[in-house]
C-alpha positions, 0 to 999 in steps of 0.5 A: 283496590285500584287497577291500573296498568304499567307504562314502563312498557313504553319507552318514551322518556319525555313529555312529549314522548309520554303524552304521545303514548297516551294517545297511542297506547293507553286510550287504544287500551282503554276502549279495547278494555271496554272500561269507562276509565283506566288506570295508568301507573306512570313510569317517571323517568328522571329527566321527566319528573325534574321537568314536571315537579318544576312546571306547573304548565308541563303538569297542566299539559300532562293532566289535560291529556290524561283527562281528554283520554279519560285516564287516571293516575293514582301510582307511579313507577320509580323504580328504572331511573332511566334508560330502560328501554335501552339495547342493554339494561340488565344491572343499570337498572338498580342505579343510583341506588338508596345510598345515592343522593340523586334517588332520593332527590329523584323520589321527592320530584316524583312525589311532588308530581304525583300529589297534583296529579290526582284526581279529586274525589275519595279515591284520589287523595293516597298516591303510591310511588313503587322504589327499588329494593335499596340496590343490587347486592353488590356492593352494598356496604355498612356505609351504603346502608347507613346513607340509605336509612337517613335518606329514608328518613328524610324521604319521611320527613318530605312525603309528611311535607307534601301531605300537610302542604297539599292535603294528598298523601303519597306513600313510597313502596319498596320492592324486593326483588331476587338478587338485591340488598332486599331480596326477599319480602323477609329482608324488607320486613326486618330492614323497615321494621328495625328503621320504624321503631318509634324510639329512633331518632327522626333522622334514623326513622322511616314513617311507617305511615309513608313507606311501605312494601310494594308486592311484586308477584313475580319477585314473590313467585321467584322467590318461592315465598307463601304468599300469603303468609307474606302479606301476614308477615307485613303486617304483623310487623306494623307495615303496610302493603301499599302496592301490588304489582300483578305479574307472573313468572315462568315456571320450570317444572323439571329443568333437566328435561331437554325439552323444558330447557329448550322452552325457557332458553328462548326467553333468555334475551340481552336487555333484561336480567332474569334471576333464576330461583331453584327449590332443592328437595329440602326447601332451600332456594339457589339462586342463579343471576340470570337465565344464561347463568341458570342454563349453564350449570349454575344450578343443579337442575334436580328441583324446579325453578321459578324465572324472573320474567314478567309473563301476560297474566292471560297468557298460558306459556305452552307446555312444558312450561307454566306460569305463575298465576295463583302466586298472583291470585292467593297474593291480592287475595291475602293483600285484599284480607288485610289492613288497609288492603283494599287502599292498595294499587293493583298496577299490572306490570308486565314490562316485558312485551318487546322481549317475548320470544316469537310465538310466545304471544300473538296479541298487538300490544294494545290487545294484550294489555286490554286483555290482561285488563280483563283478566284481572279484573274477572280474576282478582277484583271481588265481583261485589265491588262494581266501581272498581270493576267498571274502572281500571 
C-alpha cells in the first residue's frame, strides 16, 4: 500500500504554482519526514490538466521536478474542479458535476497525465484518480443520472484506451460523501454495482476493472458507517477499493453540553462545508448540511454527532472533543484483508489546515504534514512491509 500525501492543501492552480509548492511544501516535507522518497497525490485542477495532457514539454517540466525533489506520483485528486481555495467554496465544490460533459473530458486529461507521470518500476504501473460522488443531491435527476451512467461508460472505454496505449493502468475512484447523490459507501456500491453488470450494453456499463470506490474515512466516520463491514460490502459486490483517503473527523460525544458546543462552534468557517451526522438512540442517522445548520437547531442534539471536517491525523482535539482515528485505523485494516488491498493508495488528505481554528494546531504546515506522515506510517502501515514504510 502507497502512502502519499494530498496537495489539495496548496492553493496553487497552475504549473508554475505547483512546481513551486513542490519545492516549498512537499520536499521541506519530505526530509522533515525523514523518508527517502515521498509521495504526492497531486490535486489537478482543471485549466492545469488540460495544460499537461496537452504538452508534453509542460509534463517533462513537472517530472523533472518531482525527480530533482525525489517525489513520486501515484494518485491524483480529481475531485475540486477548481477554485478551492477560493474565500467561498462550500456547494461549488461539486460542479460540473457526472452529468456534465466538461467532468468527463476533465477526468480523461487527468488520466492521460497521470499515465506518463508514473514512475518506472512494479509499483508504477496502476495509477488511481479519486472523483466525486456524481454531485450534490440537489438537484439530480432521472436525466442527470442517465448522462452520469453513459459518461461512466465511456470513461471505461477511455481509461482501457490509455491502458492498451501506454501499458500504465489508471483506475477512477468515486467518493461518497454526506450530502451527495452518493452519499453513503451503500449508495455507491449499488449505484456501480447495478452499472457493472457484464449484460449491459457497452454504452450502459462502467468496467469494474477501472472504476471503483475511493474510501474517505472522515466521509465514512461521518457517516457512522462500520467500517469494516464497508470495505466487505465493496467487495462482495465485485468492486474494488482503489483508494483510501486517510483522514478523521471531529466527534461530538454529547452536542447538548454547552461546553462541546462552544468546542465545535470554533471550527464552523465560511470556506468549507461541514456536513453534520447525528446518531439517534435508535441507530438511524440525521443529517444536517453544514455546521451552522447543526448548531442552530437542525439537529436535535440527544445522540452524538460526527462533523465533516478533516482533522491531523496526529492531532488530538482537546476535550470535550474527539477525533475519529480508529474509524481510519480498522478501515485501512479491512482495505489491507482484502482483495487487491494492499494495490490501493493510502493519500492522507487533510485539506483543511488554513481553516483550523486558533490554537487547534501549533505545528507549521511543513511540520504538520511530516508528522502526520509519520503517524501513518507507524499506525496504519504493517511493520513487515519495510519498503513501504521507507517511502511515503
Amino acid at each position: 500500500m502507497l502512502l502519499s500525501y494530498c496537495t489539495n492543501v496548496h492553493p496553487a492552480e497552475d504549473l508554475d504554482g505547483v512546481l513551486d509548492q513542490l519545492a516549498r511544501y512537499a520536499a521541506p516535507v519530505r526530509e522533515a519526514a525523514g523518508l527517502d522518497v515521498l509521495g504526492v497525490g497531486l490535486w489537478m485542477p482543471a485549466a492545469l490538466a488540460h495544460r499537461l495532457a496537452g504538452s508534453a514539454a509542460d509534463r517533462d517540466r513537472l517530472r523533472a521536478a518531482l525527480a530533482e525533489h525525489r517525489l513520486r506520483v501515484h494518485t491524483l485528486n480529481a475531485f475540486p474542479y477548481g477554485g478551492f481555495h477560493s474565500e467561498v467554496v462550500k456547494l461549488d465544490v461539486y460542479t460540473p458535476t457526472w452529468a456534465d460533459p466538461e467532468r468527463l473530458a476533465y477526468t480523461l486529461e487527468c488520466a492521460e497525465v497521470l499515465a506518463d507521470l508514473l514512475p518506472d518500476g512494479s509499483d508504477g504501473t496502476a495509477g488511481s484518480i479519486s472523483t466525486l460522488p456524481l454531485g450534490w443531491r440537489e438537484p439530480w435527476t432521472e436525466a442527470d443520472d442517465a448522462a452520469a451512467t453513459r459518461a461512466f461508460a465511456e470513461l471505461s472505454a477511455g481509461l482501457r484506451e490509455i491502458a492498451e496505449r501506454t501499458g500504465r493502468v489508471v483506475r477512477v475512484a468515486v467518493e461518497p460523501e454526506p450530502g451527495c447523490v452518493l452519499d453513503t459507501v451503500d449508495d455507491v456500491v449499488a449505484w456501480l454495482a447495478e452499472r457493472t453488470r457484464p449484460d449491459l450494453p457497452d454504452d450502459r456499463r462502467i468496467d469494474p476493472e477501472h472504476v471503483g470506490v475511493c474510501l474517505d474515512t472522515c466521509h465514512l466516520a461521518v457517516s457512522f458507517a462500520d467500517p469494516a463491514g464497508a470495505v466487505r460490502r465493496i467487495t462482495d459486490a465485485g468492486l474494488r477499493v482503489v483508494k483510501v483517503q486517510a483522514s478523521a473527523a471531529l466527534h461530538v460525544a454529547d452536542p447538548s453540553d454547552p461546553a462541546a458546543r462552544d468546542a465545535v462552534g470554533r471550527f464552523s468557517e465560511k470556506r468549507y462545508i461541514h456536513q453534520v451526522r447525528e446518531q439517534a438512540a435508535d441507530g438511524a442517522v440525521l443529517a444536517a448540511d453544514d455546521l451552522p445548520d447543526a448548531l442552530g437547531g437542525g439537529l436535535p442534539a440527544t445522540g452524538p454527532w460526527r462533523v465533516h471536517f478533516h482533522v491531523p491525523l496526529h492531532h488530538e482535539p482537546q476535550a470535550p472533543l474527539a477525533a475519529t482515528t480508529d474509524v481510519l485505523r480498522t478501515a485501512v485494516a479491512a482495505v489491507r484483508a482484502a482483495p487487491y488491498g494492499d494495490d490501493a493508495h493510502l493519500d492522507v488528505e487533510t485539506y483543511t489546515w488554513s481553516v483550523l481554528p486558533e490554537g487547534a494546531a501549533t505545528d507549521s504546515l511543513v511540520a504538520g504534514i511530516a508528522s502526520e506522515l509519520r503517524w501513518a506510517t507507524v499506525r496504519l502501515l504493517p511493520d513487515d512491509a519495510p519498503t513501504t514504510r521507507r517511502t511515503a
